[in-house]
Every structure is written in structure tokens, then in C-alpha cells.
N, C-alpha and C positions, 0 to 999 in steps of 0.2 A: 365324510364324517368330521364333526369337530370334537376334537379331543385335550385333554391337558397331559401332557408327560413331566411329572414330579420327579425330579434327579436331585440326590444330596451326596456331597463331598464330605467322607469323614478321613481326616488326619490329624493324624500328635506328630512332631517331630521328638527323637531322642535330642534333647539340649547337652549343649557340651559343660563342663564346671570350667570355674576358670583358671584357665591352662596358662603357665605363665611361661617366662622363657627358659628360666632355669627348669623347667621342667623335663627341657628338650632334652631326648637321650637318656633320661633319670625314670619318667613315669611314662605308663602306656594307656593306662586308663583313665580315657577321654569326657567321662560321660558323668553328670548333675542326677546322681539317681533320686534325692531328695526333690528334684523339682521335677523331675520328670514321672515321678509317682504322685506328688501332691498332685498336680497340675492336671491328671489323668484323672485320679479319684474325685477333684473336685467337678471336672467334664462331665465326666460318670454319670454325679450325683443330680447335677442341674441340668442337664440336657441328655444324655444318653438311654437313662433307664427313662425318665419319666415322657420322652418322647417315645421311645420303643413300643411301652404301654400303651401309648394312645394311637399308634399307629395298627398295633395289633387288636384294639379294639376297634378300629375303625373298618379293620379290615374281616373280621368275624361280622360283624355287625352287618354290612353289606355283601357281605358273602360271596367275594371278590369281586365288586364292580370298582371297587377303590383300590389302587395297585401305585406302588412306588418302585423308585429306584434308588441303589447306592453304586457309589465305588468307595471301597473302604484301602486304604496303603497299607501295603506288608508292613511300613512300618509303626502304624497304626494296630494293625494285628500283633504283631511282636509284642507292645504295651501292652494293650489287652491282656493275650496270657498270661504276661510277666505280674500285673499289678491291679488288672480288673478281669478274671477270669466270668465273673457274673455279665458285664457286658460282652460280650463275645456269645456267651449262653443265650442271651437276649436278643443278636444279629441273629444266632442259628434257628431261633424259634420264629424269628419272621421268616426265614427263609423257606422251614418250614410250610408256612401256607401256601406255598406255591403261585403267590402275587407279589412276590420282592422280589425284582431281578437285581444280581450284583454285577457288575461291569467291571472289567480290566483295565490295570491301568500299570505304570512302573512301581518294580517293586519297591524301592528308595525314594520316590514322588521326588523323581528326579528330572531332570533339562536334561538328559543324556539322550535325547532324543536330538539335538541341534550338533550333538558333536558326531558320532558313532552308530552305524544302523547294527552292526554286529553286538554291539554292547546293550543299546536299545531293545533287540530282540530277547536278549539273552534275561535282561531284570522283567520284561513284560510275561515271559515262559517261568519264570519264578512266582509271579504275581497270581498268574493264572492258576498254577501250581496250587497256592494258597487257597483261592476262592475254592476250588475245587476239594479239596481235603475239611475244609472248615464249613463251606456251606452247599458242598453236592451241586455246584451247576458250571456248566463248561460256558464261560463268559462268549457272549456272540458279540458284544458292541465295546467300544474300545474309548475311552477318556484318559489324552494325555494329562500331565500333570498339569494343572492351573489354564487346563482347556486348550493348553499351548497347540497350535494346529498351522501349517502350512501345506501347501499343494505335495509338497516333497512328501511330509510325514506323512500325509493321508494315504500319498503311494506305497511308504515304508508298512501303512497299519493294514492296507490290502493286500501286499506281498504278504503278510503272515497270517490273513485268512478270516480277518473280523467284515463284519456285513455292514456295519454301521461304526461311527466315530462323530462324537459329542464335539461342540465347539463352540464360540462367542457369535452374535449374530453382530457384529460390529460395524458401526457406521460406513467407516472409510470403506467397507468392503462390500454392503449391500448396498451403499447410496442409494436410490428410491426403492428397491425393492426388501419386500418384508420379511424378517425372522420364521413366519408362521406358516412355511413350505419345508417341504422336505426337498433335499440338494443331493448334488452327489459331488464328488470328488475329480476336479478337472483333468489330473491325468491318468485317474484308475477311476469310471465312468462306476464300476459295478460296488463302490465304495459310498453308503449312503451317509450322506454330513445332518446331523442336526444341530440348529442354531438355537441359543438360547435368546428368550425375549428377554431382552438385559433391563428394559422396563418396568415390568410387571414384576422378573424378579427381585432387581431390586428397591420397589417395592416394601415386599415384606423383608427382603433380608438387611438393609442401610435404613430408610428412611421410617418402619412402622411405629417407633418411639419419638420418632424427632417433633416435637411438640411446634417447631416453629413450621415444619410443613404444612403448606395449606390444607391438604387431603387430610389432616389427623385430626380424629383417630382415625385407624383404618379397621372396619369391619369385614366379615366377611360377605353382606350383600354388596355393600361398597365396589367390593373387589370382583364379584360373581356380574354385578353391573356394567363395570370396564370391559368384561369380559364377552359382555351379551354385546357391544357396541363394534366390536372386531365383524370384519363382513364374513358372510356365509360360507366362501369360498375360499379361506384361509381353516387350514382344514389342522394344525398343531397349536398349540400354544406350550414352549418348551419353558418351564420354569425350571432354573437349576439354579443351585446357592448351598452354602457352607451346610451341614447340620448343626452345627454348633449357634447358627439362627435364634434354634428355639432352646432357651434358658438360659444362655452364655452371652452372646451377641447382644442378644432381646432378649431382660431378664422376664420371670415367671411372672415378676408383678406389672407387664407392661401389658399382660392378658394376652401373649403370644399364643402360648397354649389352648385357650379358649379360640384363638383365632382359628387356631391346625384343626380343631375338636370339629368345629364349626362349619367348616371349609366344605366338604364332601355332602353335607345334608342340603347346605345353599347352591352347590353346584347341580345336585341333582332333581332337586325341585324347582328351582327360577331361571335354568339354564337348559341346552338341548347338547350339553358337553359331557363325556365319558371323563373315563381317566386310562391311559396306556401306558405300556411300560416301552422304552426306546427301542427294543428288538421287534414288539410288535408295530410301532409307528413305523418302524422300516419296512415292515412286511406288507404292512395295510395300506401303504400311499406310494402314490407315484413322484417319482423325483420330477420338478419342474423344469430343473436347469443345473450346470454345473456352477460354483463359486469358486471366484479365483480369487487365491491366497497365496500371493507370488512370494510374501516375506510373513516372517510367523505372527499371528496374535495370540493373545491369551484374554482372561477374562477378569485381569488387574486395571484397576486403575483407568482414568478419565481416556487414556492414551489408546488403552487395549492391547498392548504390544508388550515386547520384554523389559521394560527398561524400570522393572520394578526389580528384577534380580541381575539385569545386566545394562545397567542405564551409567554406570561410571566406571572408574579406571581401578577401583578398588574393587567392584566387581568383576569385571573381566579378568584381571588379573591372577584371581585369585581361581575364579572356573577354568582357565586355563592352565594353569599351575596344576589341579589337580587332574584334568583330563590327560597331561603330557605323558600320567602313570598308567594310562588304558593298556599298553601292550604289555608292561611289566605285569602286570595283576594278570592277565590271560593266563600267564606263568603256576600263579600261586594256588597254592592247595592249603593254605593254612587256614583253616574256620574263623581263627581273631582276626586274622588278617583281613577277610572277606567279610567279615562283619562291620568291622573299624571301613572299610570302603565303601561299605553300601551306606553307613549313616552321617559320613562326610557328602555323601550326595542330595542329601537333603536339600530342596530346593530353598528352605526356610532359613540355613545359614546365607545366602548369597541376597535374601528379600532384605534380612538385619541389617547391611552393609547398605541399604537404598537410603539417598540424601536428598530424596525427596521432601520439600518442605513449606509447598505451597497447596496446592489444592488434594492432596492427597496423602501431606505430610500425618495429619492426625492419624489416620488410618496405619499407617507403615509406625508410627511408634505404641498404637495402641500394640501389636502387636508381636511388641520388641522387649526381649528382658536386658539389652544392653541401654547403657546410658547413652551411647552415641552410635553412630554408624562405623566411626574409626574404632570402637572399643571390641565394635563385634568385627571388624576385619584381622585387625592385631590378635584377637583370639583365636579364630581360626587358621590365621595364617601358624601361630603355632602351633596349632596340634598338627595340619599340614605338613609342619616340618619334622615334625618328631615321626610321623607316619613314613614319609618319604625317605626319611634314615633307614627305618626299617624295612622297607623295602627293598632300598639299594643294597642292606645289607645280605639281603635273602637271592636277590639278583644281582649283583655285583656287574657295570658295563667297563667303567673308566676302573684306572689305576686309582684316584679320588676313592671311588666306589668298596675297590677292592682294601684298599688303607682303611678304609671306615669299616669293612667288616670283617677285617683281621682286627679290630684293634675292640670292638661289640664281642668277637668271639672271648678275646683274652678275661676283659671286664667280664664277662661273662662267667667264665672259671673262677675267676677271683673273686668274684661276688658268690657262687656256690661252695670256696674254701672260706670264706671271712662268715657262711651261713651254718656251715659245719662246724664252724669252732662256735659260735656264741651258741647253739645247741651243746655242746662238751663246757660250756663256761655254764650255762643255767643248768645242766646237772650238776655239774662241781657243786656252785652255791647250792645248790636242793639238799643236798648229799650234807654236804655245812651245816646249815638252818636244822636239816632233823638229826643230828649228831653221830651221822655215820663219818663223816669225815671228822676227827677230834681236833688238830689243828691246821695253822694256816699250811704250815708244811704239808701235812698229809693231803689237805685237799690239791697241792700243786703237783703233787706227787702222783691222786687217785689215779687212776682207769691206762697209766702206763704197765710195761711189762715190766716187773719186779726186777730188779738189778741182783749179781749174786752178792751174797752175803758176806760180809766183808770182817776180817778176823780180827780181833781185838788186843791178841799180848801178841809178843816174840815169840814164845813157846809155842804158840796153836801156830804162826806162821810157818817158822820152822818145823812141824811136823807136818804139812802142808806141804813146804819144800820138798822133805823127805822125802813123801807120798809120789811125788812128781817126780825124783830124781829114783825112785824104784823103778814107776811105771816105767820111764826111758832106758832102766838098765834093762828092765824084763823083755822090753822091746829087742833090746840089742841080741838077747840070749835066743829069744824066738828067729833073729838073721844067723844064728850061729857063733854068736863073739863071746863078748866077754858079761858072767853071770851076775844075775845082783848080789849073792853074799859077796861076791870077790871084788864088785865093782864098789861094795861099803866099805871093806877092808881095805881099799886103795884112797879112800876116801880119809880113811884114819891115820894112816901113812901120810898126807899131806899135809894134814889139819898141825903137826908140833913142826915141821919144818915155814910153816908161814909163820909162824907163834917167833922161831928163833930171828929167820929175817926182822922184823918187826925190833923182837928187841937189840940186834946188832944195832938196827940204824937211831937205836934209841941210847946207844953208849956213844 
């Protein structure tokens, strides 16, 4: 059979604001919600709903012979419900038809795949997690983040039970032979690999606007033509590419959308091709051969390899730096904590920091809200550090460690007594302002316990005194001594012989 399998990539990264250094140890909250809601709503609006539409009419309309596929990132879902609840509604309803498959993939559309297979497992059982709760289906085919795939990982995504794993069909790796077979996995044989036609797809996804390509415009017989010229016994054609292709990438006016619309009526009347979804290509074709991926690719850049997120020393550095915290976080049970870790994983902070600036430089800044590669590394390196304080502080190794969270604990307190009192300062003034408190005195005075009341002449003192020197005689009378009349009478008896001392020493 020849067939085409349709695969789209949807993700948003959480953008971080910028975190400066004074920040460190002062502020926790990491995160550009301003831009990371525009930036969602504006997705949304030009590529999310109005492709969804068109796919779901595509797929009514043919009444399943047309079938796509997604993998969408936890943290791409997160946004969603946080700030487009309507998209989200919109994945569910394709899901709905029962010809959308969604694939698994890392919950953080993370690289923690090249560091950690226990941690690896642990965000891909999250992810799953996800698809499962959101759109009803137990993911069978597995796409690491940015295709990233080596013979190790493949073995890592067959130890935890997927049939199939998506990948780049990359030169250096298939040298003569072609994309448009089904593979399997060199050291776990029962592991079936699909390679993408990096050609055809990008095709439509880089080149369908570039007015200096010879092929433009690109129609959809155009493209259905290319496709009839593939020989008979290449039995896949795997197009996979961004979703954000159609209205984002490729705006609406480049007649993208007329292309998508178009696509499925030219394939099936000028061509002898289906359309499958990647669980089924697995199940339907026989693997030709193993491919050997002795070191990772991915499906960036002219290279194909990793050096779009780990290609410098500012890179490295910096994914290292955070993976050093892998066994401390095993540790942690705190929700901010585990949240703040999963969106430093982002594979799209460590793409910012690429210094690429030649044949792929355009690409790598279209996609960059920093001004330079150093601006987005200084930034993350501090939120970085401000995380890893907090951590230390929560696990404490070294004496260092232990000093840093005695000293968080104290600020701690002191920051809950200095919070207490400017709450007892803004009732005071409240209490001021509506004239419950009359002067400045009183309000310095408000919301203590009242002091006793304090006497004004000799007289009131002195009977006071009195009062005090009965109680202690009455006391005495109640041990048995001496009575209060008699202890007063002893009292008046003293009172003219101080009177004569007095005036002796006064002659």
C-alpha cells in the first residue's frame, strides 16, 4: 500500500520575564504571563481554531478516509486550559472522530531523554497521563521532543512498551537508502521507527511562501505530482512539521489553508495514496531493516543533530547545571517546586541560547524573544540560581547548604513578623481616616491592652495606698497577727514622731 502519514507538533513554551539578579532569593515567580497568554491567544486565533475546523471538516466529509496525527506537550496543554480553554475543546472534538491519533511524547518537551532514563520515564508516564484524561486514548507510538532519537533512546521507548517511535529520516543516517520504509530499532528489533520525508515536508512547512523558490507557488496538484513520481514499492510517505505551519509560520494570506483544504480531494482522485495514522503504518507494514543511530539526531537545522540546543559552552553549561539537581527533586513533594522544574525543562530555553548565525541563524532568531543568545543564557542562568537556592534549602547536603537554609528559614520569619505588623499599620491608619481613632496618640496606642488607670491628685493616691496597706494588714490578721484597726492605730502613732524628727533636724 501507498500511503501518507500526516504528524503535527503542537507546543508553546511557558516564557520566563526577565529575572534579574537582584531577584535572586527575593522573587520566586519565574514566569512572562503577559506574553505567554498573548502569544497563545494570538496561536489560537491564526492557526489553532481555524486549522482544527478545517481538519474536522475534512474529516466528516470523507468519513474517515482522511486521518491525522498530533502530539501535543503537557506543556502546551497547561496553556490551554490556563488561557485558551476553547482550544483544548477543539483537540477534544477531533479526537472525538475516532481518526485523530495523539502520540506521546515528554511532559516538559524536554532533552531529559539524553541525561536520565528514570526521569525520562517518569515525565513521558505524566504526559501519557495527560492524553489519556483530555482525549480518551492510551498513546501506542512515541515522539521524542524535536524527534530527538538515538538507538539507546529507542531501546529506553521499547523498555516502556510503545510499538512505534517517530524520527528524522536524516541523510548522514540513511545515505542511499530512502525515508519511505518502515524501520525498526537496532537494538530493540520489535521497536518500529518512522522516518520523516524531511523533503516533501519541508516543502510545505520552510519553503511554501518563499517566492524566490523555484517550485512557487506550491499547489496542491504540484505536490500530489511529486508524490505520484515516488516508486510503487516505497509503501509510506511520512510528512511531519510544526502545526503552527498553517497561519503562523505560513500566514493565511499565503493560501496555506486553501492548500490543507485542497490536499485530501487531489490525493484521492489523481493519486493511488491513502492517508494512515503512525499506529496504523506500524501495524500495516513490514519493517525493511534496522537503522542505526549510534549518536542522537533530531529534526533541527541543516545538521540534524543536537547542536541547536547544545551546540555551545553556554549551552551545555547551563543543561548541566540543571540536570546536577535530578536526585535532589526525587526528594521533593512540593507542587511549585515540581512545577518551577518541569518548565525550566523546556527544550526552547537552551534553543535561545544557540549562536547559530549562518545558514540557520534566521531560523533560530525568528524564534527567539531575546535580543541575543547571551541575554537568554544570563536569564536563565538566573532563575536557575534562584531555583537551586530553593532547593538546597528544602534538601540541605553541605554545611554551605545547611547556612543557606537556616539563614531562608529566619528571613522567612521576619518577613511573616514585618507582614503582621504593616497589616496592624494599615488598620491603625483605616481606623484614623474613618475617625475611630481621634488622635495620633490614640491610634499609637489603638488595638493594645489598656494600661491601669493611673490617679491624678495625692488624695486619690493616698487612699489607694490606704486601700493597699489594709489589704496587707487584713492579710496578716487572716495568718493570725496583728488586726487592721490596730495595725492603723500603730500607724497614727508613728505618723507625729517622724513629724518631730524632721523638725529637730530642722532647729
Amino acid at each position: 500500500m501507498n500511503t501518507i502519514c500526516l504528524y503535527f507538533q503542537v507546543h508553546q513554551p511557558f516564557r520566563f520575564r526577565r529575572y534579574r539578579f537582584f531577584d535572586i532569593g527575593n522573587e520566586h515567580y519565574y514566569y512572562d504571563d503577559y506574553s505567554n497568554e498573548s502569544i497563545l491567544r494570538k496561536v489560537a486565533d491564526k492557526c489553532y481554531l481555524p486549522a482544527n475546523k478545517i481538519l474536522l471538516d475534512l474529516i466528516r466529509k470523507y468519513k474517515g478516509r482522511f486521518k491525522v496525527a498530533f502530539s501535543i506537550s503537557g506543556i502546551a496543554i497547561d496553556q490551554m486550559e490556563l488561557y485558551a480553554p476553547d482550544v483544548l475543546e477543539s483537540f477534544k472534538t477531533l479526537a472525538g472522530t475516532g481518526h485523530v491519533e495523539f502520540l506521546s511524547e515528554t511532559n516538559s518537551h524536554s532533552l531529559v531523554s539524553l541525561k536520565n532514563e528514570d526521569a525520562f520515564r517518569k515525565q513521558v508516564g505524566e504526559h501519557a497521563d495527560k492524553i489519556k484524561k483530555h482525549f480518551k486514548q492510551e498513546p501506542l507510538v512515541f515522539r521524542n521532543t524535536e524527534l530527538v532519537y538515538s538507538d539507546e533512546i529507542g531501546a529506553m521507548v521499547a523498555r516502556m512498551g510503545y510499538e512505534a517511535m517517530l524520527t528524522e529520516g536524516a541523510k548522514h543516517i540513511l545515505g542511499w537508502k530512502s525515508p519511505n520504509y518502515l524501520y525498526c530499532n537496532a537494538i530493540e528489533p520489535k521497536l518500529k521507527v518512522l522516518l520523516k520525508n524531511f523533503k516533501l515536508s519541508d516543502d510545505i512547512a520552510f519553503r511554501f511562501s518563499d517566492r524566490g523558490w523555484k517550485e512557487y507557488p506550491l499547489t496542491a496538484e504540484k505536490f500530489v505530482s511529486w508524490l505520484n513520481q515516488i516508486g510503487k514499492d516505497e509503501e509510506t510517505v511520512n510528512l511531519f512539521m510544526d502545526y503552527e505551519t498553517f497561519g503562523e509560520h505560513q500566514w493565511e494570506e499565503t493560501g496555506i489553508f486553501e492548500f490543507l483544504k485542497s490536499l485530501p480531494e487531489t490525493v484521492f482522485t489523481s493519486s493511488d495514496f491513502t492517508f494512515s495514522t503512525p499506529s496504523e503504518v506500524s501495524r500495516n507494514l513490514q519493517t525493511v531493516s534496522a537503522v542505526h543511530v549510534p549518536h542522537p539526531i533530531s529534526w533541527a537545522d541543516e545538521e540534524r543533530d543536537l547542536t541547536a540546543w547544545l551546540g555551545n559552552e553556554l549551552q551545555e553549561g547551563a543543561f548541566n547545571q540543571l540536570y546536577d539537581l535530578n536526585e535532589k527533586m526525587k526528594m521533593v513533594n512540593d507542587p511549585v517546586l515540581e512545577k518551577d522544574w518541569n518548565y525550566l525543562q523546556v527544550s526552547d530555553h537552551f534553543y535561545y541560547m544557540c549562536t547559530k548565525f549562518f545558514s540557520d541563524g534566521a531560523v533560530h532568531s525568528y524564534f527567539n524573544p531575546y535580543d541575543t543568545p547571551y541575554d537568554a543564557f544570563i536569564n536563565y542562568m538566573n532563575v536557575l540560581s534562584d531555583f537551586t537556592l530553593r532547593v538546597n534549602a528544602a534538601f540541605p547536603e553541605t554545611s554551605v547548604d545547611k547556612e543557606i537554609s537556616n539563614l531562608s528559614g529566619i528571613i522567612k520569619e521576619k518577613n511573616e513578623i514585618i507582614r503582621k505588623y504593616e497589616e496592624e499599620v494599615y488598620e491603625l491608619n483605616k481606623q484614623l481616616l474613618t475617625g475611630k481613632a481621634k488622635t495620633v496618640k490614640d491610634t499609637v496606642t489603638a488595638g493594645k491592652t489598656p494600661a491601669k488607670k493611673k490617679t491624678g491628685t495625692k488624695k486619690e493616691t493616698g487612699s489607694a495606698t490606704a486601700k493597699k496597706t489594709a489589704g496587707a494588714a487584713g492579710a496578716k490578721k487572716a495568718d493570725g497577727t496583728v488586726g487592721t484597726k490596730k495595725a492603723a492605730g500603730i500607724a497614727k502613732k508613728k505618723s507625729p514622731a517622724r513629724k518631730t524628727t524632721a523638725g529637730r533636724k530642722k532647729a
